[in-house]
NUDRENDO-789989 format. One line per 4 residues: for each residue x, y, z of C-alpha. Coordinates in nm, 2 decimals, m for minus. Example, Ala and Ser with C-alpha at 12.3 -4.5 7.8 and 13.67 -1.06 7.14 Angstrom:
BEGIN
1.23/m0.45/0.78 ~ 1.37/m0.11/0.71
//
This chain:
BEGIN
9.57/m0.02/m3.68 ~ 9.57/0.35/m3.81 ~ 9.37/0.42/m4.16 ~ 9.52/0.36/m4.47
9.62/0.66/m4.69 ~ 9.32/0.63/m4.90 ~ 9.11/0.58/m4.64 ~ 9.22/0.92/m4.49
9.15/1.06/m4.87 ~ 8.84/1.00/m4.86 ~ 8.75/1.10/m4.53 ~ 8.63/0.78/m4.37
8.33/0.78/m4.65 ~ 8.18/0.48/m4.79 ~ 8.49/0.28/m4.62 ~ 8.50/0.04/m4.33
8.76/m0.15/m4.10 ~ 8.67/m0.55/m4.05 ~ 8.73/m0.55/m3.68 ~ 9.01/m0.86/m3.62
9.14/m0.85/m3.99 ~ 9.32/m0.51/m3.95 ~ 9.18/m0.40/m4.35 ~ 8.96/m0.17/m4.44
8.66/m0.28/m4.70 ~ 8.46/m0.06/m4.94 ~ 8.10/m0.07/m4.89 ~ 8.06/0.09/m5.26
8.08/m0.31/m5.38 ~ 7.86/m0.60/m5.27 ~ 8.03/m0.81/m4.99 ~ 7.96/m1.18/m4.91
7.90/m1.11/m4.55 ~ 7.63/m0.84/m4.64 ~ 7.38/m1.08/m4.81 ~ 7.41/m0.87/m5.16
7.36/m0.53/m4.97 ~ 7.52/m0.26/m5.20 ~ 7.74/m0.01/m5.01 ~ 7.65/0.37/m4.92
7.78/0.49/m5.23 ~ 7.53/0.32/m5.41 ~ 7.22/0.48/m5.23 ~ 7.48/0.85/m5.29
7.69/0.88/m5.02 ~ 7.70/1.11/m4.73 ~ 7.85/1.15/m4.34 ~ 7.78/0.81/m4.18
7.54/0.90/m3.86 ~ 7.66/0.56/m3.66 ~ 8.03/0.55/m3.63 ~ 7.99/0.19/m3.63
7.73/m0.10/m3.64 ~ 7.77/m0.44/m3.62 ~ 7.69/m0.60/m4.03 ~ 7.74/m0.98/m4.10
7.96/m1.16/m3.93 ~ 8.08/m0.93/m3.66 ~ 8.24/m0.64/m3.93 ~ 8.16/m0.28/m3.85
8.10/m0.08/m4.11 ~ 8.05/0.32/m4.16 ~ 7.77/0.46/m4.37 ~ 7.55/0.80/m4.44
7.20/0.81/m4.27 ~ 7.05/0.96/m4.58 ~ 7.15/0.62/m4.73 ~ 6.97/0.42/m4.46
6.63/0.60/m4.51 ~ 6.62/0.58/m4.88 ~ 6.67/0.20/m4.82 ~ 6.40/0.18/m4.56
6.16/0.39/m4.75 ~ 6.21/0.12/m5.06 ~ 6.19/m0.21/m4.88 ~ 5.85/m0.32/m4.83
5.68/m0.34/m4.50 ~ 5.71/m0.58/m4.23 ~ 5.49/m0.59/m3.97 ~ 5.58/m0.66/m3.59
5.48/m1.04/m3.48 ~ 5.15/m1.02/m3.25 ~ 5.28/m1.04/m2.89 ~ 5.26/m1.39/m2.72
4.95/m1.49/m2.53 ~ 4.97/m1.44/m2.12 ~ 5.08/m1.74/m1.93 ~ 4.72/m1.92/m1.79
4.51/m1.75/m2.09 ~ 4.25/m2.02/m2.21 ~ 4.11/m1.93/m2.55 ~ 3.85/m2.21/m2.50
3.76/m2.07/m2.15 ~ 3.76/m1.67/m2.25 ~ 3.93/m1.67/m1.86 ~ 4.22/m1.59/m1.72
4.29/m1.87/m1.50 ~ 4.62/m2.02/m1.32 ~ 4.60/m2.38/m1.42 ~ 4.32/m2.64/m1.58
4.01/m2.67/m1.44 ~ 3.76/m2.92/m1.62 ~ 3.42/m2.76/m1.66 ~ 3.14/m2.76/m1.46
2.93/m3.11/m1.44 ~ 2.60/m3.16/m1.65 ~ 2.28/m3.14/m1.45 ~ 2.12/m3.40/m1.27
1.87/m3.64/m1.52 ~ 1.51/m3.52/m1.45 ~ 1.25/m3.72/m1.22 ~ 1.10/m4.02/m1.33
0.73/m4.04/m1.48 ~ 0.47/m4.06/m1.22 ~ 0.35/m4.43/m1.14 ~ 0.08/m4.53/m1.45
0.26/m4.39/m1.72 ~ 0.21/m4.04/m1.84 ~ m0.08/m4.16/m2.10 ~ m0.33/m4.23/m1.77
m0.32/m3.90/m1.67 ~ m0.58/m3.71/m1.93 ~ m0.82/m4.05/m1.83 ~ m1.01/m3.83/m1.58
m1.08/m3.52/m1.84 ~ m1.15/m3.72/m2.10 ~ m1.40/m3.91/m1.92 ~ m1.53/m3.58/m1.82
m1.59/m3.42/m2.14 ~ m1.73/m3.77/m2.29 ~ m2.00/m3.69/m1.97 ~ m2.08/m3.37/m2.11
m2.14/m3.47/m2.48 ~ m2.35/m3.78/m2.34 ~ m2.58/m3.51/m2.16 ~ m2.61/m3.27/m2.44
m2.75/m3.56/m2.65 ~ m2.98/m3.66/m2.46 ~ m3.20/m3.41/m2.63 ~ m3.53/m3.32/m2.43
m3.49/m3.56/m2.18 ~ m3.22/m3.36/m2.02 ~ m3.48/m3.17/m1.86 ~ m3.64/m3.46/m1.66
m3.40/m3.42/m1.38 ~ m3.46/m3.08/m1.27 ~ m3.69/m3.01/m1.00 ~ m4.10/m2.87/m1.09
m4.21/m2.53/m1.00 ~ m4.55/m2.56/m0.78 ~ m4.81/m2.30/m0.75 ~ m4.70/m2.24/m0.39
m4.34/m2.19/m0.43 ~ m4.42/m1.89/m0.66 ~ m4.35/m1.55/m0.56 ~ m4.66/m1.40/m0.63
m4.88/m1.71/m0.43 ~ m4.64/m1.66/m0.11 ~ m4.82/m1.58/0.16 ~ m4.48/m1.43/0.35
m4.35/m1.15/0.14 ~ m4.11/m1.02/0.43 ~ m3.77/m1.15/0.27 ~ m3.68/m1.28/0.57
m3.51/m1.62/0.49 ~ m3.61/m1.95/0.72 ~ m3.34/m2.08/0.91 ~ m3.19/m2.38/0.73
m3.22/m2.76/0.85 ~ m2.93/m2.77/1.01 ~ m3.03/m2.52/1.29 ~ m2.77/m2.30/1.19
m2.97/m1.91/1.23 ~ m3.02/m1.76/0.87 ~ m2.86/m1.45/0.75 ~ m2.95/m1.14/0.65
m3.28/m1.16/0.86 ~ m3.39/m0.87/1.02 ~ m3.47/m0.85/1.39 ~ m3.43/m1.19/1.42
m3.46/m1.34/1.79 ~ m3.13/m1.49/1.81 ~ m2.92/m1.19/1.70 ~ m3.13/m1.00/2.03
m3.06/m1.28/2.26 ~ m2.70/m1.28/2.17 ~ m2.70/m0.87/2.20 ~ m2.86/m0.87/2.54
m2.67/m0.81/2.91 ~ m2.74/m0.82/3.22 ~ m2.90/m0.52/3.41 ~ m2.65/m0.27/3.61
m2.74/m0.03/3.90 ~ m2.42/0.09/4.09 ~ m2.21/0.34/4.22 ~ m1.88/0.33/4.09
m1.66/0.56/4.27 ~ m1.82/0.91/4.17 ~ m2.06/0.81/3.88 ~ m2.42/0.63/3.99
m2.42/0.36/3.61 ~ m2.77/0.26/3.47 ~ m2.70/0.02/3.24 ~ m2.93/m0.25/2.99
m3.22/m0.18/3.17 ~ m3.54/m0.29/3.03 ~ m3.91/m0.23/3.09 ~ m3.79/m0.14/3.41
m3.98/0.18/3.55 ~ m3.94/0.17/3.94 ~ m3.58/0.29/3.93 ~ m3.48/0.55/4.22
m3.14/0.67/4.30 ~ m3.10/0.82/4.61 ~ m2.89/1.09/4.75 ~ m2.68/1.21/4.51
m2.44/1.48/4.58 ~ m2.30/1.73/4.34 ~ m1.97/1.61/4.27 ~ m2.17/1.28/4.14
m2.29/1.14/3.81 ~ m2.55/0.98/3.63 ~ m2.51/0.79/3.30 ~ m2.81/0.55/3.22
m2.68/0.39/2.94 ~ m2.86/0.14/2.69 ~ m3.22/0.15/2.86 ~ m3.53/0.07/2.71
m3.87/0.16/2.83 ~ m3.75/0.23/3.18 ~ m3.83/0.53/3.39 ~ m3.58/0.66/3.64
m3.57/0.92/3.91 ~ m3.29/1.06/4.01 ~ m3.32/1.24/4.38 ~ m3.08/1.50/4.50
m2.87/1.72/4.31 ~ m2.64/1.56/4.05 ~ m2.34/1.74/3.90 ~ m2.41/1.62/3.53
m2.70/1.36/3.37 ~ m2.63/1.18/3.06 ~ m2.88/0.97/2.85 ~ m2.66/0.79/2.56
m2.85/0.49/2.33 ~ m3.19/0.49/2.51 ~ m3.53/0.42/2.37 ~ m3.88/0.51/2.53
m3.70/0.59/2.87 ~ m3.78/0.87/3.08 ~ m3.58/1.06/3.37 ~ m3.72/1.28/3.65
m3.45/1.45/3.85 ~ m3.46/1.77/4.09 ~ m3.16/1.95/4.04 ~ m2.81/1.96/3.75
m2.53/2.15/3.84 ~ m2.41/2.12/3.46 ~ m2.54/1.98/3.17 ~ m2.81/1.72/3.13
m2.70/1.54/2.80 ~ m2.91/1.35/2.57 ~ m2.74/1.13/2.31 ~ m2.79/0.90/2.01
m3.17/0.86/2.22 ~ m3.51/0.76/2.03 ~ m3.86/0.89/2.14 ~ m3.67/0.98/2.54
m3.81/1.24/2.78 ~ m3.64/1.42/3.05 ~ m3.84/1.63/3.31 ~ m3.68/1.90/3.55
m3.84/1.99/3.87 ~ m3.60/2.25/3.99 ~ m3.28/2.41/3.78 ~ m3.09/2.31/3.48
m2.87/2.58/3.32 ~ m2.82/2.35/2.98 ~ m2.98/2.07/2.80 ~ m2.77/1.92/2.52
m2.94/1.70/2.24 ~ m2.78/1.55/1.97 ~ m2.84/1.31/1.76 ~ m3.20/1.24/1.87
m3.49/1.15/1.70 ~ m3.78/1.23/1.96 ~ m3.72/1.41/2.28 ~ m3.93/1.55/2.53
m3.78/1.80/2.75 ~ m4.04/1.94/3.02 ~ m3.87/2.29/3.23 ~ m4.08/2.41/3.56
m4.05/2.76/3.65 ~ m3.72/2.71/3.83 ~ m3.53/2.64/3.49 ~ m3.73/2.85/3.23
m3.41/2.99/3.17 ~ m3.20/2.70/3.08 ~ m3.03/2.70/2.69 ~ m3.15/2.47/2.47
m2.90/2.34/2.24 ~ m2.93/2.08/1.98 ~ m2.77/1.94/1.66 ~ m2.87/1.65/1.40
m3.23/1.62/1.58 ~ m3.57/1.59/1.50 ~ m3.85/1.63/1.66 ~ m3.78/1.79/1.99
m4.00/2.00/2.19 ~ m3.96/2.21/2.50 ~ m4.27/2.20/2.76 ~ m4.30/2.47/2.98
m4.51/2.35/3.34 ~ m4.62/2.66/3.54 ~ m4.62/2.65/3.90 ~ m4.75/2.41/4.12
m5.22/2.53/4.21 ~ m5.23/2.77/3.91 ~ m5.45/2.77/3.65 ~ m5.22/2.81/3.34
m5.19/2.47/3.13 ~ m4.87/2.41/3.02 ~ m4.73/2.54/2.71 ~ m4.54/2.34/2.43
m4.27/2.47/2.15 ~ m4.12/2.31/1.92 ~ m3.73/2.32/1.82 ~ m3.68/2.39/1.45
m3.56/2.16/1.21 ~ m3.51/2.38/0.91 ~ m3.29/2.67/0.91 ~ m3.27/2.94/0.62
m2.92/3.13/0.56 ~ m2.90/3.46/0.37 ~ m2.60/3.69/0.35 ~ m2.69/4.07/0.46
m2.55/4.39/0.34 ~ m2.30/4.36/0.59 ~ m2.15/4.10/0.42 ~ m2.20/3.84/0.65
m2.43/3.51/0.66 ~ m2.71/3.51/0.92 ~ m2.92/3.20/0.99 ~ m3.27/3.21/1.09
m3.51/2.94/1.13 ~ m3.73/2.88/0.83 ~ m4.11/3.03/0.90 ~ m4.42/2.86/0.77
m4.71/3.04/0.72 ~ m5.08/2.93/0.63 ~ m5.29/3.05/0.36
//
């Protein structure tokens, strides 16, 4: 149905159409279907924003916007209702899960008490401590157990000062003893005399002094290894001679292409009947080295040695005695006016 007259008059303010009645309605005026709301012109008109909303029971009515924010701004705020839970949230559980799930089982009761009851077990410690007391109260007569001191057992009436401990009842060997004969019957080997392949091998020879090796060639060897108070000759011409953890062994040979090589040796000699271009000690406490006229120009070397000397023999029917020098054992080292260090041995003069 087309607007009324007055509706037209008024432009369309503050007046409505109830939709399936066909008449208009003033909003100025409280209406039962509007719950008491008054009309636009009571919040001062204006052009309706909404050309229609839906009030009460299915009316449409037409009002200003100016009048809808002045009511908002007046009626007191409502907050929004909290959002519902998610499905399967267990506040109880702090979990999302998809269905109930009964928590987990208690654990297991603990063992039962030992056989005896738990009040036997201090028994033992008790009993001990109780001990204890009973001794401490003996008084003087806790001394009458220990064993008395002699006059022999002293250390200043023993006749054996050594500090060798005696070998206990048992027959097991005592410790700590020095040079005791079952350590050195454990240590000891059989003697070895062989050729193997190129190198003639003298090995754990003792007191032996009859030892000869025959024809040796120059592309051969000697090594006399472990030898103590042995003497061995050594006929031919050998390529090299080595003397390594010998004591009180001496060696005669003719002829050394190489080297003849004295090592981690005590109180050893080596004599040289022919040529020898180098003798090499080291680590040797005692060595003898006699030269004949063939090898007075052999080198001498040594390093962390004492008490080496070098014997010079002269010729076979003349009248010179031999003549014996010592290898020094101190060395003195200044820096020149070069710059550079120079080593010298240290001279000792008398008076």
């Amino acid at each position: 149905m087309p607007p009324t007259e007055d509706a037209k008059a008024r432009g369309g303010r503050g007046v409505g159409r109830r939709r399936g009645t066909g008449r208009t309605q003033n909003l100025d005026a409280p209406h039962p279907n509007h719950n008491g709301v008054p009309g636009p012109a009571a919040f001062g008109g204006g052009r309706p924003t909404h050309p229609g909303l839906m009030v009460g029971g299915g009316d449409v009515v037409r009002f200003s916007g100016q009048a809808v924010s002045d009511a908002m701004a007046r009626a007191p705020y409502i907050p929004p209702p909290p959002p519902p839970p998610p499905q399967g949230f267990d506040p109880q559980r702090h979990s999302r899960v998809g269905g109930y799930h009964p928590p987990p089982p208690p654990p297991p009761p603990p063992p039962p008490p030992p056989p005896g009851g738990l009040s036997s077990a201090p028994a033992p410690a008790a009993a001990g401590m109780n001990a204890v007391f009973g001794e401490l109260n003996k008084g003087e007569g806790i001394t009458s157990s220990l064993r008395k001191v002699t006059d022999d057992m002293k250390a200043k009436n023993m006749t054996d000062r050594s500090g060798v401990v005696a070998a206990s009842r048992g027959g097991t060997p005592a410790i700590g003893g020095s040079g005791g004969k079952p350590a050195a019957a454990s240590a000891a080997r059989p003697p070895k005399l062989a050729l193997e392949g190129t190198k003639w091998a003298v090995e754990h020879q003792v007191g032996n002094k009859t030892i000869v090796i025959e024809n040796v060639t120059p592309k051969q060897t000697v090594y006399v290894y472990n030898c103590q108070d042995c003497v061995i000759t050594v006929r031919g011409k050998a390529n090299m001679i080595t003397l390594d953890t010998c004591k009180r062994t001496g060696v005669v040979f003719s002829d050394v292409l190489a080297t003849c090589e004295l090592v981690n040796c005590v109180s050893v000699q080596v004599q040289c009947t022919g040529t020898v271009p180098t003798v090499a000690v080291d680590k040797v406490d005692g060595c003898q080295v006699y030269l004949g006229p063939a090898s007075f120009g052999a080198e001498i070397t040594t390093a962390k040695c004492s008490e080496v000397n070098i014997v010079c023999m002269p010729a076979e029917g003349a009248a010179a005695e031999p003549t014996e020098s010592a290898v020094p054992e101190q060395f003195v080292t200044t820096r020149g006016v070069d710059g550079k260090w120079h080593t010298v041995p240290m001279g000792h003069s008398a008076g």
